[in-house]
C-alpha positions in Angstrom: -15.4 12.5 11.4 -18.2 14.8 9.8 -20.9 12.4 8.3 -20.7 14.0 5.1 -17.3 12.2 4.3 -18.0 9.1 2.4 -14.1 6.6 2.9 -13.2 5.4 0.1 -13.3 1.2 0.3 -10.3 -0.8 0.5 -10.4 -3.0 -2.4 -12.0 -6.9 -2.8 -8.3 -8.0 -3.9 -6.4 -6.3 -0.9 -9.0 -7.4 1.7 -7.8 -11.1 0.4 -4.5 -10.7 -0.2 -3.5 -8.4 2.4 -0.4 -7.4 1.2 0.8 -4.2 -1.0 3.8 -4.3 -2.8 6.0 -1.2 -3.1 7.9 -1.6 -6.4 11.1 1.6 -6.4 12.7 1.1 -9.7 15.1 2.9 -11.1 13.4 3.1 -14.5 9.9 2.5 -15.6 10.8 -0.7 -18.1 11.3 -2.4 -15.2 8.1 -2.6 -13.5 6.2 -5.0 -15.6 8.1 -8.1 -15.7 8.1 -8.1 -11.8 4.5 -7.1 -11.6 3.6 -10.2 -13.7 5.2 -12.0 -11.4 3.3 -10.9 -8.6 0.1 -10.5 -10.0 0.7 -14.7 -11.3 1.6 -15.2 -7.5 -1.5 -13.2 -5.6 0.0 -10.2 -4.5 -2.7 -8.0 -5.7 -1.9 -4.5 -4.3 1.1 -2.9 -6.3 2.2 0.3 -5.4 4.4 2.3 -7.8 6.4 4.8 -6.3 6.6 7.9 -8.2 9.9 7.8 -7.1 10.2 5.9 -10.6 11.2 8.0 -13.6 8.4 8.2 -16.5 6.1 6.6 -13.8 3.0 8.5 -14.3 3.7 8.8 -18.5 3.6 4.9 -18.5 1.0 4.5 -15.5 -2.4 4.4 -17.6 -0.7 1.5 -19.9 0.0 -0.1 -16.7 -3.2 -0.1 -15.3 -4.5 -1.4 -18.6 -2.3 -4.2 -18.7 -3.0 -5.5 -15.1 -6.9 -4.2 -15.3 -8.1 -8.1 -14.9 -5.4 -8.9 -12.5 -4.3 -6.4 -9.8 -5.0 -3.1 -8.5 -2.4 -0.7 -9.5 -1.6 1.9 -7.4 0.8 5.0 -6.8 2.7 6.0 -3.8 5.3 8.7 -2.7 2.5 11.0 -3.8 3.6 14.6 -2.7 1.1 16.8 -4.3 -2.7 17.1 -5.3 -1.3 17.4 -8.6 0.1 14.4 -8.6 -2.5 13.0 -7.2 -4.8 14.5 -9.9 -2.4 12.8 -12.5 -2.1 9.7 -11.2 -6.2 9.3 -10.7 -6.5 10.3 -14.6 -4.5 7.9 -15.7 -6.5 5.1 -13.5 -4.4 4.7 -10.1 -6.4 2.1 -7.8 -5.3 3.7 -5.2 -2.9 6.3 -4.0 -0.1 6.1 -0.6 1.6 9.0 0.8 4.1 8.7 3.1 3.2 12.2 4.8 -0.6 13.4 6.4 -1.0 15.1 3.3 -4.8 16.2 3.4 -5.2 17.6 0.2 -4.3 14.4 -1.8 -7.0 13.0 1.2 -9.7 14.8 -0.1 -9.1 14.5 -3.6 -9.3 11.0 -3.1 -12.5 11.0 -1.0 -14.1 13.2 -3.7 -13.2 10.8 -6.4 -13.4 7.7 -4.1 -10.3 6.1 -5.1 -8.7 4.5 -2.0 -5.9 6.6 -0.2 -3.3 5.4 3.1 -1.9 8.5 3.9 1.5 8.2 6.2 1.7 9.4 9.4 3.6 8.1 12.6 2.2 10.4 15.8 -1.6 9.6 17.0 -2.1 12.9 15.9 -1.3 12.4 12.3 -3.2 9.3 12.6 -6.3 10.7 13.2 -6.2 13.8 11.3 -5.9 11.3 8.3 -8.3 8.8 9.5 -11.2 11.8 10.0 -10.3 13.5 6.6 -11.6 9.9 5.2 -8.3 7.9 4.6 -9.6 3.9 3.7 -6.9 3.1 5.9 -3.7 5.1 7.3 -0.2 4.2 6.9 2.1 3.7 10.0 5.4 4.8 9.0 8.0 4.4 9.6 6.2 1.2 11.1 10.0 -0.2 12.2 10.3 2.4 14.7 7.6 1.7 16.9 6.5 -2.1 15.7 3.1 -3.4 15.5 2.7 -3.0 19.8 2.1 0.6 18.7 -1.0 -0.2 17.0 -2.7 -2.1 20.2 -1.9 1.1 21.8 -3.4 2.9 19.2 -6.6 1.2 19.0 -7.5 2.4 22.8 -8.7 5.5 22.1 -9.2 5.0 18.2 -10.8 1.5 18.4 -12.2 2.2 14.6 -9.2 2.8 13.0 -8.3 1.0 10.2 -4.1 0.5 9.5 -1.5 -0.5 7.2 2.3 -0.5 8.4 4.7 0.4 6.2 8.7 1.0 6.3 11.1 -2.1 7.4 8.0 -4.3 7.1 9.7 -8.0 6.9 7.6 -11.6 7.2 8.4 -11.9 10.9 7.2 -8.0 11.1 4.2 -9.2 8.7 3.1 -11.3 10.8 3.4 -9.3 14.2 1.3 -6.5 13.0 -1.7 -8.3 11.0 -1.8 -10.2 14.2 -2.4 -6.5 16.2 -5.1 -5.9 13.8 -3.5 -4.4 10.9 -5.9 -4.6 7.9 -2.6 -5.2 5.5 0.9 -4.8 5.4 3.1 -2.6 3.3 5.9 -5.0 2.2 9.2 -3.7 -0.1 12.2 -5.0 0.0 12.1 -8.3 1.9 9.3 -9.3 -0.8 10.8 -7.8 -3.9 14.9 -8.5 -2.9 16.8 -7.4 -6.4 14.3 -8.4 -8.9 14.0 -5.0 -9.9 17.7 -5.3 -10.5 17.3 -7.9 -12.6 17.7 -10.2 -9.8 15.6 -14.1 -10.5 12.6 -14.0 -10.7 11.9 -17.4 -9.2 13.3 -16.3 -6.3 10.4 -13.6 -6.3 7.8 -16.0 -6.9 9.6 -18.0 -3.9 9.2 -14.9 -1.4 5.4 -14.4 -2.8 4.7 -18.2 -1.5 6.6 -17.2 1.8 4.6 -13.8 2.6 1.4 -15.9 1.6 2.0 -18.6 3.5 2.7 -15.8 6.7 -0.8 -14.2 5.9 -2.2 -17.8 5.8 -0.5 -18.4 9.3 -2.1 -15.3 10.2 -5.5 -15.5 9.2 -6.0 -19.4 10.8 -4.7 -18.2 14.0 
C-alpha cells in the first residue's frame, strides 16, 4: 500500500462491540424502533442498507438521533455518488458488497470508515491497499471463516469482517480466525423489521453478546 494512504479507523464502539447490524427494511419508518432496540442492547454498528426506500432522505435525522449512541452506517453502496450522499448526510461508515475503489477512496479522503466486499484474494487485497479499515468477506457462507486463516498467510496484516449467512455458531467461528467483527443480519434481526417482537430482538442481542463474550475470554 503506498504510504501516502492514511485507513480510515474502525470505530471505538465497533472495536467493543464487534458486531454490525445490517438492517433491510422494506420502508424507512421502520428502522428506528429496531435501532433503539439495539443501540439499548450494545450492538453499536448499524448498517442501513440503501436497499431501503427514502434511506438516504431520512439518513441525516438518523444519525442525529443515534449521535450519543451508535454509529450509523450505510451499506449496499453502489456508487461514489452515493457514497458522497450518504457521507453528507453523516454516515459513520460506509459497506459495499463489491471491490468498489472509487467509494474506497472517497472514503479514505474523507476518513470515514469503509469494508468494501470482495470474496477472491485478489479483491481482498486490491481493497485492503486502496485503504479499506477493514474488508468484507462475502459471501462469507461460501467459504467459512477457515478461509480467512488461509488468507492471513500471505496477508498477515489484513484486517476482516465476514458478512453474508453470518449466524452465532458462524459468529463465533470466524472472530475466533481473527476476524476484527462480524457482519450479522438475519439471525440477529429475525422479523422485527416486520413488526416481529421486539423482546425477542433484545433476546438475540444478549445471545450474539454473550457469543462475542465466549469469544473474547477464549
Amino acid at each position: 500500500m503506498s504510504a501516502t494512504i492514511s485507513r480510515p479507523p474502525l470505530s471505538d464502539r465497533l472495536t467493543t462491540s464487534k458486531v454490525i447490524a445490517v438492517l433491510r427494511a422494506s420502508h424507512v419508518s421502520a428502522l428506528a424502533p429496531v435501532c433503539d432496540v439495539l443501540a439499548e442492547e450494545g450492538i453499536l454498528s448499524l448498517e442501513l442498507t440503501l436497499t431501503t426506500p427514502g434511506l438516504l432522505d431520512a439518513l441525516a435525522d438518523l444519525v442525529n438521533r443515534y449521535a450519543d449512541t451508535a454509529d450509523i452506517g450505510v451499506g449496499t453502496v453502489l456508487s461514489d455518488s452515493a457514497a458522497q450522499r450518504a457521507i453528507e448526510s453523516g454516515a459513520r461508515f460506509l459497506v459495499t458488497p463489491t471491490m468498489n475503489l472509487p467509494v474506497i477512496k472517497l472514503a479514505v479522503e474523507r476518513q470515514i470508515a469503509v469494508f468494501p466486499g470482495g470474496l477472491t484474494p485478489t479483491e481482498l487485497a486490491d481493497g485492503w491497499d486502496a485503504g479499506a479499515t477493514a474488508v468484507k468477506i462475502f459471501p462469507a457462507q461460501t467459504v467459512g471463516a477457515g478461509y480467512l486463516k488461509h488468507l492471513r498467510g500471505p496477508f498477515p496484516e489484513l484486517q476482516a469482517v465476514p458478512s453474508g449467512g453470518v449466524d452465532l455458531d458462524a459468529a463465533r467461528e470466524w472472530l475466533d480466525a481473527g476476524a476484527v467483527a462480524v457482519s450479522i443480519g438475519g439471525p440477529l434481526l429475525g422479523d422485527a423489521l416486520k413488526g416481529g417482537d421486539l423482546g425477542t430482538l433484545r433476546d438475540r442481542c444478549r445471545a450474539v453478546h454473550a457469543v462475542i463474550g465466549e469469544t473474547v475470554s477464549s
